[in-house]
C-alpha positions in Angstrom: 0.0 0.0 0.0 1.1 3.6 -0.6 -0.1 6.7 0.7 0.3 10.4 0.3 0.2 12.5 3.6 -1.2 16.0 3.0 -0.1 17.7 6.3 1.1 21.3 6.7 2.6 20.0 10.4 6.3 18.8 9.8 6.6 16.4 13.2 3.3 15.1 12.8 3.4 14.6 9.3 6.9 12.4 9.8 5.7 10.9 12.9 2.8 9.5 11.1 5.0 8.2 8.2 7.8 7.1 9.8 4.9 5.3 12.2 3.2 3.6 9.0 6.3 2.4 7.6 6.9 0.3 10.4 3.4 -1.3 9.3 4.9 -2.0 5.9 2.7 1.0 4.5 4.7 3.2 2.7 4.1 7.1 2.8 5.0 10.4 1.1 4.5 13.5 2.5 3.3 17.4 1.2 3.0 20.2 3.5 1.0 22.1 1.0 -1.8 21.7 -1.4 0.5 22.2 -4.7 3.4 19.9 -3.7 0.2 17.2 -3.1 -1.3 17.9 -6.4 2.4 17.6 -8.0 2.9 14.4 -6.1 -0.3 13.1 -7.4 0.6 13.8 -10.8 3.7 12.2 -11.0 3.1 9.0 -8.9 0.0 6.3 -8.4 -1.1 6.1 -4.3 -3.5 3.6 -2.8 -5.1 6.1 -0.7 -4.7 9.9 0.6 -4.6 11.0 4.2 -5.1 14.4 3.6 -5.6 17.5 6.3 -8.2 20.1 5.5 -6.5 23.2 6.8 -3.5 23.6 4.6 -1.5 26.1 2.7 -1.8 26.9 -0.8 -4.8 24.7 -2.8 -7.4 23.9 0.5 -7.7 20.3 1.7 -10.7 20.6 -0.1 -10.0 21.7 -3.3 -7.4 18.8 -3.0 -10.0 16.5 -2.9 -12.1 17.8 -5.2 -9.2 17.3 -7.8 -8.7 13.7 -6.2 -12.4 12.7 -7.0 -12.9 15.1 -10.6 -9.8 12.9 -11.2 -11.7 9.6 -11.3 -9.3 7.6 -10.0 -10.8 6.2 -7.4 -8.8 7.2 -4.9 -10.2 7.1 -1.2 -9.6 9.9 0.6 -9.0 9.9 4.8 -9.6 13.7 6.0 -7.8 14.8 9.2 -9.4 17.8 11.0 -8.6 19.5 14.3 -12.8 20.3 14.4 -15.1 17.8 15.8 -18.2 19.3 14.6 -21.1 17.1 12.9 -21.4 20.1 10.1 -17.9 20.0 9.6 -17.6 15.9 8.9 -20.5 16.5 6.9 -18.8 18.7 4.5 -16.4 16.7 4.2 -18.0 13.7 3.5 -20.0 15.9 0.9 -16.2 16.4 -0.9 -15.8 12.8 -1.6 -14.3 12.0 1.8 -14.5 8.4 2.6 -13.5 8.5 6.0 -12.8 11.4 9.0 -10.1 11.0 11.9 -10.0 13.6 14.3 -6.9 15.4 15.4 -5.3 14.4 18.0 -5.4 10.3 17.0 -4.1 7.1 17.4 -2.0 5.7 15.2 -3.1 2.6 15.3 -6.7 3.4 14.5 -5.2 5.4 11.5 -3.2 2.2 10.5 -6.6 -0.1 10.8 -9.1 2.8 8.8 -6.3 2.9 6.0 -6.2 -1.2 6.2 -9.9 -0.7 6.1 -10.2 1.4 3.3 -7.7 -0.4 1.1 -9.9 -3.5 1.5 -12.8 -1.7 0.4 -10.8 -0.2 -2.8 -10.1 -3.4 -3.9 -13.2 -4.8 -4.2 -14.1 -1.6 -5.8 -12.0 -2.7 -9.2 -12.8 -0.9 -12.3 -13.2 -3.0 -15.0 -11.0 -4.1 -17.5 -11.6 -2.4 -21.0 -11.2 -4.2 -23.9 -11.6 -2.9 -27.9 -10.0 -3.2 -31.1 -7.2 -5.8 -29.9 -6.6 -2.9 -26.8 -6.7 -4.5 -23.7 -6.7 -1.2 -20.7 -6.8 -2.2 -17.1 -7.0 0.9 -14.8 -6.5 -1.3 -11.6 -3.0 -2.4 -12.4 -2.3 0.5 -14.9 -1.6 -1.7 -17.7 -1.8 -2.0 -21.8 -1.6 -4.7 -24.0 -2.1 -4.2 -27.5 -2.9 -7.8 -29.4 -0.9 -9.3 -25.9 2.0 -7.7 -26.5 2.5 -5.2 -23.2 2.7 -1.7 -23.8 4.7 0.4 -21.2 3.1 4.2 -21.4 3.9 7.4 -19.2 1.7 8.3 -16.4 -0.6 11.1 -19.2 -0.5 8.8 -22.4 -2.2 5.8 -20.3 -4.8 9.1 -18.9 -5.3 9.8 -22.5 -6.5 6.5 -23.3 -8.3 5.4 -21.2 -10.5 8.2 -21.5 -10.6 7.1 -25.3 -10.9 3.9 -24.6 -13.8 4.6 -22.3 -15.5 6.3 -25.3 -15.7 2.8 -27.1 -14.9 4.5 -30.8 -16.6 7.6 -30.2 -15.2 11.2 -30.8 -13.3 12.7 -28.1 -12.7 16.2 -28.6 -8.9 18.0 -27.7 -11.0 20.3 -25.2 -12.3 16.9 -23.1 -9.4 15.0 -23.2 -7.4 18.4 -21.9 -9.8 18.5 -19.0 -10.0 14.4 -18.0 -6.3 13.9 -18.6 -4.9 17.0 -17.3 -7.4 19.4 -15.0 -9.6 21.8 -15.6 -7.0 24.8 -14.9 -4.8 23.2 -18.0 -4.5 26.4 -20.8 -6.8 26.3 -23.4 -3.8 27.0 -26.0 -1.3 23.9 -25.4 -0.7 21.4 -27.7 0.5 19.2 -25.3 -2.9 16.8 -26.5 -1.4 16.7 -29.8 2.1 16.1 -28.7 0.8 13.6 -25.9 -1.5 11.3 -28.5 1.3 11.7 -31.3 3.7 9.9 -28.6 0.9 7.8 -27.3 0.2 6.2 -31.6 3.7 5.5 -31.6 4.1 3.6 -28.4 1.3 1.5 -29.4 2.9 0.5 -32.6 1.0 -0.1 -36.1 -1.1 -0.2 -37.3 -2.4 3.1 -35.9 -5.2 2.9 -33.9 -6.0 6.2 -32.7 -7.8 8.0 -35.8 -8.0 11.6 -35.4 -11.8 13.1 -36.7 -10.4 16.2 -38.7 -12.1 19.6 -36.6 -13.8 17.4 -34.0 -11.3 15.3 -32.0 -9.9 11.8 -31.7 -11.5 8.0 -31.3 -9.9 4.5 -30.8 -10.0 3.0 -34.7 -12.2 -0.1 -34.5 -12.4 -0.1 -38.0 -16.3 0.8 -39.2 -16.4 5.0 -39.0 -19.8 5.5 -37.6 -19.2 9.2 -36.9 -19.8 10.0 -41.1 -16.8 12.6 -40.7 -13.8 10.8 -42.0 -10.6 9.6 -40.0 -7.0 10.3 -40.4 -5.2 7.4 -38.9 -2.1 7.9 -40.6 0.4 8.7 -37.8 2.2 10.9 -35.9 4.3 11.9 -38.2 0.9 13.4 -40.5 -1.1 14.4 -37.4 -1.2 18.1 -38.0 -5.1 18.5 -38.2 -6.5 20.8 -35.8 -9.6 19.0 -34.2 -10.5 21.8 -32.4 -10.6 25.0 -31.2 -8.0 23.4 -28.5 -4.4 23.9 -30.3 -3.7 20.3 -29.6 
């Protein structure tokens, strides 16, 4: 199991890590809502233990990016207030459990335990489409059973393509389920990111792009009566959107 510890405190913060590595639970730690948000872009975590009253980004906008994320991710809140309303709101973020400052570590070890069983029976299903086989449980791609290793934001990209099971995706919805809804408008970094992405899964390509619309997983019958390009990165210069990506 790994965690992310969202807590502004430094000797609590390390107390409670060092405390859940002696469980064999291993733990990372931001003092502030944009190290947290970094962490979680760059690395997967089983669950987050996150404090509410922190610097920079809120606890709670934290975990409103956690859950907007769809990752599935639960989320323990920490709070200093013991206040029914205040739980409440919480819970009303996409909390999945409250621990209230001061606390036992070992009740925090047995709630994480708790929640990690619950996640994993909780499994999102494996996707499978045009020879693509996507697992968003164990983060893995095989195309035709050959495994496909991808970067954190190509395997975001499709699955949300896969998810549309050959329909369009446009540049502007992949830029805000891939990336976040603060992204810029302007980057091409959807273009660059599903040029990289056709090439990693090999060809023939299967990732058509839907000239002035977007971009859908090939599956070989066009139902969308707009044509496909599915000729590669290296011709994947069509604009499918107002999104320059």
């Amino acid at each position: 199991m790994r965690v992310l510890i969202v807590e502004d405190e430094p000797y609590l913060a390390e107390a409670v890590r060092d405390g859940l590595r002696l469980e064999a639970i291993a733990a990372d730690i931001a003092g502030d809502g944009d190290s947290a948000l970094e962490l979680l872009s760059v690395h997967s975590y089983d669950l987050a233990v996150l404090d509410r009253d922190i610097p920079g980004p809120s606890g709670d906008e934290v975990a409103r990016r956690i859950v907007a994320s769809g990752s599935g991710m639960p989320i323990l809140m920490l709070t200093a207030a013991d206040r029914i309303d205040d739980k409440a709101s919480g819970f009303g973020l996409g909390a999945d459990d409250y621990l209230t400052k001061p606390f036992e570590l070992r009740e925090l070890v047995l709630r994480l335990r708790a929640l990690d069983r619950r996640r994993a029976y909780a499994r999102p299903p494996v996707r499978e489409i045009a020879g693509l086989r996507l697992d968003p449980f164990r983060r893995e791609v095989f195309r035709d059973g050959r495994y496909v290793a991808l970067t954190r934001k190509q395997f975001a990209v499709l699955e949300v393509l896969v998810a549309a099971e050959g329909g369009v995706v446009s540049a502007e919805e992949l830029l805000e389920r891939a990336w976040d809804v603060n992204a810029d408008p302007l980057t091409n970094a959807v273009r660059i990111t599903v040029s990289a992405l056709r090439k990693r899964l090999g060809e023939p390509w299967i990732i058509a792009t839907v000239p002035g619309v977007g971009y859908r997983i090939d599956t070989g019958t066009d139902t969308t009566g707009l044509g496909t390009d599915t000729t590669g990165p290296a011709r994947d210069t069509t604009d499918p959107g107002s999104t320059r990506a």
